[in-house]
BATIZA-997462 format. One record per residue (C-alpha): residue in three letters; x, y, z. Coordinates in Angstrom, 3 decimals, padded with zeros to 6 digits, always signed. Layout:
SITE residuo        x        y        z
SITE     ALA        X        Y        Z
...
//
This chain:
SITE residuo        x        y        z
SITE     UNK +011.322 -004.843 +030.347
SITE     UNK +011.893 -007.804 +027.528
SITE     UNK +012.198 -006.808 +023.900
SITE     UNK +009.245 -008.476 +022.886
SITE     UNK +007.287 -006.633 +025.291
SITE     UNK +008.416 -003.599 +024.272
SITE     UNK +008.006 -004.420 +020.586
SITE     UNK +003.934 -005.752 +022.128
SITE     UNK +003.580 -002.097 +023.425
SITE     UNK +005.194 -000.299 +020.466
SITE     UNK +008.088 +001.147 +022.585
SITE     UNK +011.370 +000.025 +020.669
SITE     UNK +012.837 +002.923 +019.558
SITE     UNK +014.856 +001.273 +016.731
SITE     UNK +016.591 +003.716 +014.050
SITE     UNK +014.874 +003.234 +011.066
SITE     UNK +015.439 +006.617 +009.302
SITE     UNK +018.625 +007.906 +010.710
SITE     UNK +019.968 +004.561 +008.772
SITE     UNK +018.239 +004.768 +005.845
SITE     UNK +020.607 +005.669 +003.248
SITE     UNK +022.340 +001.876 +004.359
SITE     UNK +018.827 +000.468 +003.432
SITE     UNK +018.656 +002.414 +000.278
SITE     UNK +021.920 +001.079 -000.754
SITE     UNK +020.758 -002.360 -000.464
SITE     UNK +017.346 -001.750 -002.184
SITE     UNK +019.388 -000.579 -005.290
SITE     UNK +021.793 -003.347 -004.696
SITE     UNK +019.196 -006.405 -005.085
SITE     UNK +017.358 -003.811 -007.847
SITE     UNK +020.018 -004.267 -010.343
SITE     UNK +020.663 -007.768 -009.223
SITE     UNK +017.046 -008.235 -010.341
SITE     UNK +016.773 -006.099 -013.292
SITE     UNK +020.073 -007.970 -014.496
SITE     UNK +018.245 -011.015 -014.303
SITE     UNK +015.478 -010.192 -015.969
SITE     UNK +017.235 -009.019 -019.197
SITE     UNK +019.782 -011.322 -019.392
SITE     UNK +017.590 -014.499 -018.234
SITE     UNK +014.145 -013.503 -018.913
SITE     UNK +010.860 -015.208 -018.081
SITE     UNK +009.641 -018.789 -018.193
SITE     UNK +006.286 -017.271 -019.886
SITE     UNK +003.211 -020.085 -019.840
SITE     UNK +001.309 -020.786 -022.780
SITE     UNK -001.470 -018.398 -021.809
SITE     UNK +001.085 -015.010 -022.431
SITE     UNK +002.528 -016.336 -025.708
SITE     UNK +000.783 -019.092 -026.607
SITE     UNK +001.018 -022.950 -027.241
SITE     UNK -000.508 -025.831 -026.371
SITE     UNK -000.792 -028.197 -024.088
SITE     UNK -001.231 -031.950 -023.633
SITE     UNK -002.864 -033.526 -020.563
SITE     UNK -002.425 -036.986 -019.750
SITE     UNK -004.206 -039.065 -017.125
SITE     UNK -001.871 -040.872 -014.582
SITE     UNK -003.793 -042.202 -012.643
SITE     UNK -002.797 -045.840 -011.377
SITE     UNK +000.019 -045.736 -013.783
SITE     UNK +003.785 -045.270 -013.273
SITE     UNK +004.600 -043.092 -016.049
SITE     UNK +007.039 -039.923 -014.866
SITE     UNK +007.325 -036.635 -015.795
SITE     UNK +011.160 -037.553 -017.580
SITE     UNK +008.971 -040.565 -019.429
SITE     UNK +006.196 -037.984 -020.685
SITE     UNK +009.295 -035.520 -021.482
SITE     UNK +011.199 -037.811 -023.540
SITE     UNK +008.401 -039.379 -025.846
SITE     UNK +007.152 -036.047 -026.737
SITE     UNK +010.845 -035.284 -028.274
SITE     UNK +010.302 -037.769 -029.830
SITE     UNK +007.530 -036.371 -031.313
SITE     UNK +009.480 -033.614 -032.928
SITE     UNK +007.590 -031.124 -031.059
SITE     UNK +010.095 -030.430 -027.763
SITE     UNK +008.502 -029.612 -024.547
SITE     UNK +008.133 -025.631 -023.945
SITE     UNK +008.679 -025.700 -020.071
SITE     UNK +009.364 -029.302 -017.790
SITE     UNK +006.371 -031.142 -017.134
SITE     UNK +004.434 -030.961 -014.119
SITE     UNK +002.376 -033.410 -011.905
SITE     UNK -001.118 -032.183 -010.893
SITE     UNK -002.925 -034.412 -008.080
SITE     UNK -002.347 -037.915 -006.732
SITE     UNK -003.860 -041.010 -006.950
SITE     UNK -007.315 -041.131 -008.495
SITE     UNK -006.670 -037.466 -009.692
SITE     UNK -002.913 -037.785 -011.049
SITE     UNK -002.092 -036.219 -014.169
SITE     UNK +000.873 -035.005 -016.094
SITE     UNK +000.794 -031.945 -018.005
SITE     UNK +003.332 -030.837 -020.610
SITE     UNK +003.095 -028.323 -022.959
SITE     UNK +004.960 -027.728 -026.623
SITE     UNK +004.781 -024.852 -028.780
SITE     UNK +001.137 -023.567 -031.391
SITE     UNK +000.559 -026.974 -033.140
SITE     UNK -001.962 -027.059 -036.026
SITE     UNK -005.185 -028.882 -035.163
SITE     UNK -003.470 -031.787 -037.430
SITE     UNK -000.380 -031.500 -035.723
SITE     UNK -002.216 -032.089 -032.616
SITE     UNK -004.126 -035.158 -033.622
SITE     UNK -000.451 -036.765 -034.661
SITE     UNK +001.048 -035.850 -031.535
SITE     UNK -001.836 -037.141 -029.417
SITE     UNK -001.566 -040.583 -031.455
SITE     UNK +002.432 -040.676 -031.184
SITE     UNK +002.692 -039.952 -027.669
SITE     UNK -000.149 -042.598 -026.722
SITE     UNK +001.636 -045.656 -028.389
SITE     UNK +005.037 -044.207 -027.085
SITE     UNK +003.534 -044.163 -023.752
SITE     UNK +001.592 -047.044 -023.999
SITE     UNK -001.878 -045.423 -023.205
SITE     UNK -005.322 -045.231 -024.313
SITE     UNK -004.921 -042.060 -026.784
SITE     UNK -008.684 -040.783 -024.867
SITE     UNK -006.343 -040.417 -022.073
SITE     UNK -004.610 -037.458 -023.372
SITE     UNK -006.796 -034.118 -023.425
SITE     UNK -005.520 -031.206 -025.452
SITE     UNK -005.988 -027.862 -025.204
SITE     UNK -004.292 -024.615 -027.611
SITE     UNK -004.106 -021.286 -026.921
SITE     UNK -003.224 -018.776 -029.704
SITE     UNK -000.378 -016.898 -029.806
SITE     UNK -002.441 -013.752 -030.362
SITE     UNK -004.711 -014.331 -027.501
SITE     UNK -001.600 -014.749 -025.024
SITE     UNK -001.184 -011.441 -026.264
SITE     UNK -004.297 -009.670 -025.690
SITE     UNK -003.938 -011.438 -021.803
SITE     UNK -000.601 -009.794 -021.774
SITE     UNK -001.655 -006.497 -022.873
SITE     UNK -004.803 -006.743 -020.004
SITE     UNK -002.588 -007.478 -017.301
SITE     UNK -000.342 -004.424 -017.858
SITE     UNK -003.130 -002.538 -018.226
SITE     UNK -004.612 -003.588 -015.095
SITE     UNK -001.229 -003.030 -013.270
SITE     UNK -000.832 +000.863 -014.604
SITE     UNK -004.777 +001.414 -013.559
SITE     UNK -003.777 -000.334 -009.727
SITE     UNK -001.084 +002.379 -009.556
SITE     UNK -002.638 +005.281 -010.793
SITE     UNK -005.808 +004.770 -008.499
SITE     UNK -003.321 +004.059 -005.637
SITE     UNK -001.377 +007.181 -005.565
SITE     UNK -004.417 +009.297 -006.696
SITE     UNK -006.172 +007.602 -002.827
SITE     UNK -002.785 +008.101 -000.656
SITE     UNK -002.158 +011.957 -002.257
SITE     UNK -005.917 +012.827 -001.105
SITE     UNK -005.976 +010.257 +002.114
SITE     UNK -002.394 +011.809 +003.187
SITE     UNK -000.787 +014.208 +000.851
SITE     UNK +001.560 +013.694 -003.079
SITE     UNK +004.414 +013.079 -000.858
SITE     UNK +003.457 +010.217 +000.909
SITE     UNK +001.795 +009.063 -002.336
SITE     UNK +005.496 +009.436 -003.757
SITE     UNK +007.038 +007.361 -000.998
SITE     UNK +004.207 +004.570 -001.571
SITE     UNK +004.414 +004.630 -005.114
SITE     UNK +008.346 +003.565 -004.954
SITE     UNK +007.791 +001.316 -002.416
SITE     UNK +005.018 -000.538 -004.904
SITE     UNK +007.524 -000.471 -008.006
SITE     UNK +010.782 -001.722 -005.663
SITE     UNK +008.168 -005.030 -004.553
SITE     UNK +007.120 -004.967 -008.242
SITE     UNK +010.632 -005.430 -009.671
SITE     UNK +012.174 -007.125 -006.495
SITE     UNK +009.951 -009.839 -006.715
SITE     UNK +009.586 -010.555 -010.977
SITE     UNK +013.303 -010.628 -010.617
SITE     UNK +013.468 -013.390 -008.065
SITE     UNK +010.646 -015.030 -010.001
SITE     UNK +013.086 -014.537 -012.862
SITE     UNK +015.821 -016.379 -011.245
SITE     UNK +014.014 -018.809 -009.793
SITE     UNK +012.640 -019.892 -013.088
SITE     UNK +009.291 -021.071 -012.058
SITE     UNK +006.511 -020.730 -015.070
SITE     UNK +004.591 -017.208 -015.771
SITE     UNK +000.870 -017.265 -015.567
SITE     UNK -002.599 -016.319 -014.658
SITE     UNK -002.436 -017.064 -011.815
SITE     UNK +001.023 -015.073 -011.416
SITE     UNK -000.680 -011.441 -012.198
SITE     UNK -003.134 -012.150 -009.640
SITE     UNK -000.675 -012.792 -007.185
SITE     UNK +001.482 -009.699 -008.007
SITE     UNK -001.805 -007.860 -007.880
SITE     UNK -002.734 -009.743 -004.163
SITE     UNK +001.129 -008.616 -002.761
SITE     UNK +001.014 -004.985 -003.859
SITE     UNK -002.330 -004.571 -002.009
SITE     UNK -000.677 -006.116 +001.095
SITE     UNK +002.598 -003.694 +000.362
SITE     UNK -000.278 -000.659 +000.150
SITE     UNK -002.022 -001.849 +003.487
SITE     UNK +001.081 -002.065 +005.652
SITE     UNK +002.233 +001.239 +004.043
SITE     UNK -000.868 +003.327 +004.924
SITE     UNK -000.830 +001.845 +008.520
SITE     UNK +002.658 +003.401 +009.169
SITE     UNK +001.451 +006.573 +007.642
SITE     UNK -001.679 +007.078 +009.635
SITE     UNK +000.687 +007.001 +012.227
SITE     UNK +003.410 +009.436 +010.640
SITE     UNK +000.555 +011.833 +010.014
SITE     UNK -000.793 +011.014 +013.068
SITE     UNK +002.596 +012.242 +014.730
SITE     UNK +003.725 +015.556 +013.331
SITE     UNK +000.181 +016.737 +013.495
SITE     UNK +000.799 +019.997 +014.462
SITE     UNK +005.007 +019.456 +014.444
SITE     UNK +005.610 +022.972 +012.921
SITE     UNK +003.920 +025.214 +015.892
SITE     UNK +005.095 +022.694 +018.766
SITE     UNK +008.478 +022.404 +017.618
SITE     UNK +009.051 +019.670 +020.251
SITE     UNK +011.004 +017.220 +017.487
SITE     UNK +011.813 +017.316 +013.915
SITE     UNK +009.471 +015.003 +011.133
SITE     UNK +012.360 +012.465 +011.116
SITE     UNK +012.327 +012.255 +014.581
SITE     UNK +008.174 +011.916 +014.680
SITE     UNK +008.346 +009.626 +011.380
SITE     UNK +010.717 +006.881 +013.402
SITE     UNK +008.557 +006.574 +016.249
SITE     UNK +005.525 +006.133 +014.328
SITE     UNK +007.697 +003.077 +012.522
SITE     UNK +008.470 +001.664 +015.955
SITE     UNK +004.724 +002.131 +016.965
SITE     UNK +003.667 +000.358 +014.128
SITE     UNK +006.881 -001.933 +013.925
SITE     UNK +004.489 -005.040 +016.119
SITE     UNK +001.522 -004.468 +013.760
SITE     UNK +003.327 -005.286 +010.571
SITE     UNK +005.358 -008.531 +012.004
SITE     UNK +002.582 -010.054 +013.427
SITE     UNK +000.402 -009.465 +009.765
SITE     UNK +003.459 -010.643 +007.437
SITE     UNK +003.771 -013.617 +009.486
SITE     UNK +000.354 -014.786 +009.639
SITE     UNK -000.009 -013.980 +005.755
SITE     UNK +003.390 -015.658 +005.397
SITE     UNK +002.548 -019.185 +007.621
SITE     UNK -000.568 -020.421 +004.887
SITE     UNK +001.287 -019.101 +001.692
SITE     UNK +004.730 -020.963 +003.248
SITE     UNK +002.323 -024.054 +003.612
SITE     UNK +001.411 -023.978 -000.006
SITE     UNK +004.888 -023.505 -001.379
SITE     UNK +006.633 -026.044 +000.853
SITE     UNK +004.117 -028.521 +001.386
SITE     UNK +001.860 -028.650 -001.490
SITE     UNK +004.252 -027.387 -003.964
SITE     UNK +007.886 -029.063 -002.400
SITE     UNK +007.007 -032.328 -000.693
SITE     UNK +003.302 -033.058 -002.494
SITE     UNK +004.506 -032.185 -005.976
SITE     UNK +001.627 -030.221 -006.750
SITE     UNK +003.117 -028.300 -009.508
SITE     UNK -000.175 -026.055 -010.562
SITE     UNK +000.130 -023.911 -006.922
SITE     UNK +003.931 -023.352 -006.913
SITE     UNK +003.832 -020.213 -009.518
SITE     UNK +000.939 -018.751 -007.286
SITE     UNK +002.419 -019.606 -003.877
SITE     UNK +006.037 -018.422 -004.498
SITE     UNK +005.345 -014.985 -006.085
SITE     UNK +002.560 -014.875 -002.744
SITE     UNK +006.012 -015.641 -000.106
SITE     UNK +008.559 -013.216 -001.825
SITE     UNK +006.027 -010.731 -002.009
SITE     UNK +004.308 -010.482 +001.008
SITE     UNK +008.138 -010.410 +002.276
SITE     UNK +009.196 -007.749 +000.688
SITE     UNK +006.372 -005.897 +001.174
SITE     UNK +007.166 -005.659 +004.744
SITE     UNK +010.557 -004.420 +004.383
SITE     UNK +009.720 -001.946 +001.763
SITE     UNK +006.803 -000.545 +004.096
SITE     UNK +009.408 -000.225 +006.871
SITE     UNK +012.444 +000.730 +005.040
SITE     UNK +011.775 +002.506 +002.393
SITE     UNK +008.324 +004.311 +002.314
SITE     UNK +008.423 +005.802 +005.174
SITE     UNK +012.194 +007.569 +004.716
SITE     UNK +011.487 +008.459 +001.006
SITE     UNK +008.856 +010.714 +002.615
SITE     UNK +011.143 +011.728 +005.071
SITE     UNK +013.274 +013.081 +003.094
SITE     UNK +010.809 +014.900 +000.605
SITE     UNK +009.622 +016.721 +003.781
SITE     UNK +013.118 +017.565 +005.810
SITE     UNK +014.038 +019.248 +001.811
SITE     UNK +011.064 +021.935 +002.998
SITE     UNK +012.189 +024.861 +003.813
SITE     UNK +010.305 +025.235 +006.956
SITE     UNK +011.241 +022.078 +008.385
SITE     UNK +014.929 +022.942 +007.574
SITE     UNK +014.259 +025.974 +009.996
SITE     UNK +012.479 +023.320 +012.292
SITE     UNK +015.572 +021.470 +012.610
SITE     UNK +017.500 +024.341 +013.293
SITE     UNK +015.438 +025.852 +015.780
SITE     UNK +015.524 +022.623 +017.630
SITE     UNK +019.189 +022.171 +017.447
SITE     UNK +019.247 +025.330 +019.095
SITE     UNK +017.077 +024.419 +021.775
SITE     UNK +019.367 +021.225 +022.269
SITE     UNK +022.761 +023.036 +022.500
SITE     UNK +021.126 +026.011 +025.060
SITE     UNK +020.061 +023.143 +027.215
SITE     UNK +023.290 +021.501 +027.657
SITE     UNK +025.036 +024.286 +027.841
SITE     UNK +022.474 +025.099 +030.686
SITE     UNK +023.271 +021.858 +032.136
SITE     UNK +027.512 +022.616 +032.075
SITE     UNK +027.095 +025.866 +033.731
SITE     UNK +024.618 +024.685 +036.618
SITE     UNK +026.873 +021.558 +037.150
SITE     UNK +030.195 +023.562 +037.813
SITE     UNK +033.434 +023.035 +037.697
SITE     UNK +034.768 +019.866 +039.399
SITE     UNK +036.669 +020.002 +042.753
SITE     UNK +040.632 +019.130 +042.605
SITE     UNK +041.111 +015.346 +043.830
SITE     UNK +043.687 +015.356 +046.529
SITE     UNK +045.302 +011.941 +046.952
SITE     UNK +046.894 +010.517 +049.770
SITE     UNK +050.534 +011.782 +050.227
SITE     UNK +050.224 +014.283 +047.655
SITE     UNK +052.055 +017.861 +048.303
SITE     UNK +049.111 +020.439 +049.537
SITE     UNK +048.251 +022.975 +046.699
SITE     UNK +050.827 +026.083 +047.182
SITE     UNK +048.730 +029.202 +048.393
SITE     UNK +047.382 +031.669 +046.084
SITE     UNK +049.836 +034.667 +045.940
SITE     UNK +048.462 +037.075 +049.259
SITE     UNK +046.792 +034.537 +051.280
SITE     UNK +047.671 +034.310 +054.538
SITE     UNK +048.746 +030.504 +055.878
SITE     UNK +046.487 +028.830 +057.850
SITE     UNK +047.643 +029.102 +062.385
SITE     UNK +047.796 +026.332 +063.660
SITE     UNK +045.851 +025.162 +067.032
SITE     UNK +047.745 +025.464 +070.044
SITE     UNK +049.132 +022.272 +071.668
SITE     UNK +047.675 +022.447 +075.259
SITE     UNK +050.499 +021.911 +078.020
SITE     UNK +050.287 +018.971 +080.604
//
């Protein structure tokens, strides 16, 4: 039978948990990679988190560049915030680029200036300011909104399941949460909207994949305690390898669209406005998967095995192991001497009388 058809059938019996402290080594490796990252290189936060504003200027059946619209506002005096991005083609084309909170008279001059620097019709250019204080109040909403997600989240998986597995989810959301704003940190791409709502979008995937495995944990050790047929690390793998199919075949159809956006729309189209939303989308629904396979799942394990009673499961078991091989030695014997070919015969035991010898019949 083929490995994919076992993976089809949920047979593999691959060792998640009896490797896991390798997998929590490399969790807290690319955690301090990230964490590094984000205080030493920070965020590139958008103008709707700390304000600014931003000039819009129609492209359309022109040849002006992004480095063109870049340059003219330094000369300005106002320096973009962030590189400019293209939004659309053709009929729709537009460059946006956006400087730090300009005064409504600072805006007028800047709209003038970069029109006759440009060469454009100054109605061209559409401007738009966002407060610094009102990037603030976003900010403070989307934490906000974050903290509620997780409180409601382990409150549902302690009374779906029990704290434990609530415990193992909950560190399973924060290592996607951090994993992926550090990569979003060293990537560099722009902070907005649009960002939190993806964030929000890939923790609700993490959470889905994560209770599917643990339906099947709990569905496993039901009853593990009276049977005493395996221990919960034992029952917890094969409910990973049951599930293993399940979560491939939803992270890659999740991951096929999102790729499309990010590599397509946002790589070869130069759609700039989708790339912020479609890359924190692809790193999270990524790590989401690992962290449902890798790391819930054996944080609960070992929060169980520290029970007491499945400490004496374990050693009951053991127990049953080593009586049955050492069933299996004493029914199998020991084995018979090997007597080669021109060997000397094995001397006679002290007492034993040697073996007569048939009698040679006369002619």
């Amino acid at each position: 039978m083929g490995i994919l058809t076992r993976l089809y059938r949920g047979e593999t019996n691959f060792e998640f948990i009896g490797t896991r402290k390798r997998w929590y080594l490399a969790s807290l490796v690319l955690l301090v990679l990230c964490v590094l990252s984000m205080v030493v290189r920070g965020f590139n936060v958008g103008i709707d988190f700390k304000g600014g504003t931003q000039f819009q200027i129609q492209a359309a059946n022109t040849s002006l560049t992004t480095t063109q619209v870049e340059q003219a506002l330094e000369e300005t005096g106002h320096p973009s915030e962030s590189a400019a991005q293209q939004v659309g083609s053709g009929a729709t084309r537009q460059i946006v680029i956006k400087t730090a909170e300009l005064g409504i008279d600072e805006q007028v001059k800047t709209q003038q200036e970069l029109a006759s620097t440009l060469k454009i019709d100054p109605d061209s250019i559409s401007v738009d300011s966002v407060s610094s204080s009102w990037g603030g109040e976003i900010t403070k909403k989307a934490i906000q909104g974050l903290l509620v997600f997780l409180v409601v989240v382990f409150a549902y998986i302690a009374l779906r399941f029990d704290v434990k597995m609530a415990v193992g989810a909950m560190v399973a959301l924060l290592h996607d949460l951090v994993v992926t704003a550090g990569i979003y940190s060293l990537v560099g791409f722009e902070l907005t909207p649009s960002t939190i709502v993806g964030l929000l979008t890939i923790l609700g995937f993490s959470l889905y994949d994560t209770v599917v495995v643990f339906d099947k944990v709990a569905e496993n050790t039901r009853g593990l305690l009276a049977t005493a047929r395996e221990t919960y690390a034992t029952a917890a793998n094969r409910a990973v390898n049951q599930t293993l199919m399940r979560s491939v075949n939803t992270s890659v159809i999740s991951l096929l669209p999102v790729g499309g956006l990010l590599f397509v729309g946002a790589g070869m189209l130069g759609v700039g406005t989708i790339k912020d939303l479609a890359l924190i989308l692809f790193i999270g629904l990524s790590v989401g998967m690992y962290s449902s396979l890798f790391l819930a799942t054996p944080v609960v394990v070992d929060l169980v095995e520290r029970e007491p009673e499945h400490q004496l499961l374990a050693k009951r078991i053991e127990a049953k192991r080593a009586s049955a091989r050492a069933a299996e030695l004493s029914m199998v014997g020991a084995p018979a001497p090997v007597i080669r070919r021109g060997s000397p015969a094995p001397a006679p035991k002290p007492g034993a009388r040697p073996a007569s010898r048939p009698a040679r019949k006369r002619p």
